[in-house]
C-alpha positions, 0 to 999 in steps of 0.5 A: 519170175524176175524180169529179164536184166538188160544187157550193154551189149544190145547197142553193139547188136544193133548197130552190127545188124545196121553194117554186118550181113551176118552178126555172130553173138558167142558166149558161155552157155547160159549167159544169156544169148537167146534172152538177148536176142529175144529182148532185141528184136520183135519179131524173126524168123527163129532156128534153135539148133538144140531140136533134133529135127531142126538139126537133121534137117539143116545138116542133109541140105544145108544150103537149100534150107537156109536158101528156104529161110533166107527168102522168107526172112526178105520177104518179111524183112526179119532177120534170120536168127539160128541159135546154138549154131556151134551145133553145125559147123559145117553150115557156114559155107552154106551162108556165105553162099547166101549172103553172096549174092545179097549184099543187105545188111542182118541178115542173120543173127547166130548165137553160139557158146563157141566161135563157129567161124574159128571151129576146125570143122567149119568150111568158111570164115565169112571174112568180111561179112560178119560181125562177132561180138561176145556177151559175157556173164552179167557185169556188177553194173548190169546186175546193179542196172548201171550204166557200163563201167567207163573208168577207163573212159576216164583215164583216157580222157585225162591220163594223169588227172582222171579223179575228175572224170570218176564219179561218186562211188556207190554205197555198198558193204563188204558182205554185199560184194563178197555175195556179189562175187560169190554168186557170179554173173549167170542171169538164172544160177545167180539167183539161188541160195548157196547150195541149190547154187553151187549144185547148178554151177556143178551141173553147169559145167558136166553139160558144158563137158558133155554137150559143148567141148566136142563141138570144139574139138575131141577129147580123148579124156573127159574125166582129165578136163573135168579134174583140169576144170577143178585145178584151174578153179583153184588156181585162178589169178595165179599164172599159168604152170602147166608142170604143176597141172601136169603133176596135180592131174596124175603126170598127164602130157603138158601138150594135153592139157595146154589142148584142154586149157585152149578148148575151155579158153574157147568156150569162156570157161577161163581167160588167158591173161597175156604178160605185159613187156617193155622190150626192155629188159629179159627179166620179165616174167613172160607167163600169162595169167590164168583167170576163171571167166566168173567167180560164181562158178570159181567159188563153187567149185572150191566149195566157198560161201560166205563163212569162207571169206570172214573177217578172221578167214584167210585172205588169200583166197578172197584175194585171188577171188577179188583180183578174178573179179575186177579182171572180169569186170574190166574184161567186159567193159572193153567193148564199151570203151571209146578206145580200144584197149587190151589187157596184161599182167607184169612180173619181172624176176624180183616179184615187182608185179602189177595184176593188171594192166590195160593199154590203150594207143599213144602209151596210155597205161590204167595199172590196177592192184587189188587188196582184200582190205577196206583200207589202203596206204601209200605202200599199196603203190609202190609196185607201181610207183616204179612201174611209172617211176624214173629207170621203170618199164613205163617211164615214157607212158601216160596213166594212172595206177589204182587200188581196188578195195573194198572200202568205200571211199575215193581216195587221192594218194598224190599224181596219178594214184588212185584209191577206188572202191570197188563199187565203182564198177557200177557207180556210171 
């Protein structure tokens, strides 16, 4: 057995146990939750809500069992650790009762695969007295055991100068990130050959079908979000048609499938991509952009290996992985930024686009491209160029512009246009 990778986020964790009463820790099954938690504290007084008799138990009195756990967990100052607690919604009114009348911090710590507190059935949100964090599937740099990727660190310490701040790109091969992308960020599945792989991932999501999305919310149509799971696959780093997912998936309603899409986006199955507006013109494109939460499971569900993405394949499709993964990788270094930043895509009505977009206060702007090539060119940038440029939608913004590629070196291309290979996403 390999051991267990450490995650970035356990620093969050730990400081939210220091100020929170109650710290919810959500993410897709089987990104590593539990190991987490196991890995961040010693000793606790430990509720799965996976065991039946547990479950049963909890549900015929909730408040009493959690008062019961709740005193043994202070007389041994451990905190109270309730896995799959998604399992339960209607336990939260019982734990703002109990963290009501004690003000002490960590006092519980709950893992779920879904957002209990935003659950319909939930009967409280505990405004106030929690803390939520999420833990996505494994980051290149915690794959790689780096520290968390801080490019845009760099570019908000010095917005129109920030190669200074970046530094020397890890060594890596065109072969290695395609397997880095093609195997995705689930601690266990990652580790297996290619069809043992792509069985687990499909198996992986009929148990997230079967297990977790009536947590969420009904569903009338299994077999509907099951097909809507494969299309949006297919589709990933494209924007968001919900006429053409309509049509693909047999003329089902659009007010069905825009359901389906919100339960996965609750679950991290897909992220949502807003568009990024000036305010200043109607010609922007306002769709968001719909990307897969990991391109392990991406690639398997469109049966892509390694052969998929040669030298002579079509790039296309290793462009759509490509963007997907640099989008997931900025996603999850958001929480680890000294600002706090939020991501967008642009298109306007003449196809100038930028893939991503992240911004953070006083109009500072990181504009990433992605290119499935091992070489860039001053044209890479002429999207942006605009973007910044005189008469642009971020003229009056501080910033940088890069291209992700999956060359290897770190190439200036004049003020504020960047070259930067794709291993630096774990290059800290």
């Amino acid at each position: 057995m390999m051991a267990p990778i450490p995650r970035h986020l356990i620093p969050k964790v730990e400081r939210a146990l220091t100020s929170s009463r109650v710290v919810n820790v959500i993410g897709p099954r089987q990104a590593g939750k539990t190991t987490l938690v196991r890995d961040l504290i010693d000793s606790a007084v430990y509720v799965t809500l996976d065991a039946d008799d547990l479950r049963s138990s909890l549900d015929s009195d909730p408040y009493g069992q959690l008062q019961l756990l709740s005193r043994e967990g202070a007389a041994r100052q451990l905190p109270i650790v309730i896995d799959e607690v998604q399992r339960l919604p209607d336990v939260t009114l019982a734990l703002k009762r109990i963290v009501d009348t004690e003000s002490r911090p960590g006092q519980f710590l709950l893992t779920g695969s879904a957002d209990i507190f935003t659950i319909g059935r939930a009967l409280d949100s505990l405004a106030g007295r929690v803390m939520t964090l999420t833990l996505r599937p494994l980051s290149g740099a915690e794959i790689q055991m780096r520290t968390p990727a801080a490019i845009l660190d760099a570019v908000a310490k010095a917005p129109d100068d920030c190669l200074q701040h970046l530094p020397a790109p890890a060594a890596y091969s065109r072969e290695a990130a395609i397997d880095l992308m093609l195997r995705g960020g689930f601690p266990e599945i990652r580790r297996l050959d290619t069809p043992d792989r792509m069985d687990r991932y499909q198996s992986y999501l009929d148990s997230v079908v079967e297990k977790d999305v009536a947590v969420v919310a009904p569903i009338r149509k299994p077999d509907v979000l099951r097909r809507l799971i494969d299309q949006l696959a297919n589709r990933t780093a494209n924007e968001l048609n919900i006429a053409s997912l309509c049509s693909a998936l047999g003329d089902v309603r659009k007010e069905t499938v825009n359901d389906y899409i919100d339960i996965l986006r609750r679950l991290g199955i897909v992220h949502l991509l807003g568009a990024w507006t000036s305010a200043a013109t109607k010609r922007e494109v306002k769709r968001p952009k719909i990307h897969f939460m990991d391109t392990g499971i991406a690639t398997a569900l469109r049966g892509e290996d390694g052969d998929s993405f040669g030298l002579l394949a079509n790039p296309t499709a290793l462009g759509q992985v490509l963007e997907t993964f640099v989008y997931t990788e900025v996603e999850k270094s958001l929480p680890l930024q000294s600002k706090r930043w939020t991501l967008h895509h642009y298109r306007d009505d003449k196809q100038r686009e930028v893939d991503l977009i992240a911004q953070a206060p006083n109009r500072v702007l990181a504009l990433f491209e992605m290119k499935a090539s091992a070489t860039v060119t001053n044209g890479d940038f002429r999207h942006a160029d605009w973007f910044f440029g005189p008469g642009g939608p971020a003229e009056a913004y501080k910033g940088c512009s890069f291209v992700v590629y999956l060359g290897d070196r770190l190439l200036p291309f004049g003020p504020r246009k960047i070259a930067l290979p794709l291993s630096m996403f774990w290059s800290f």
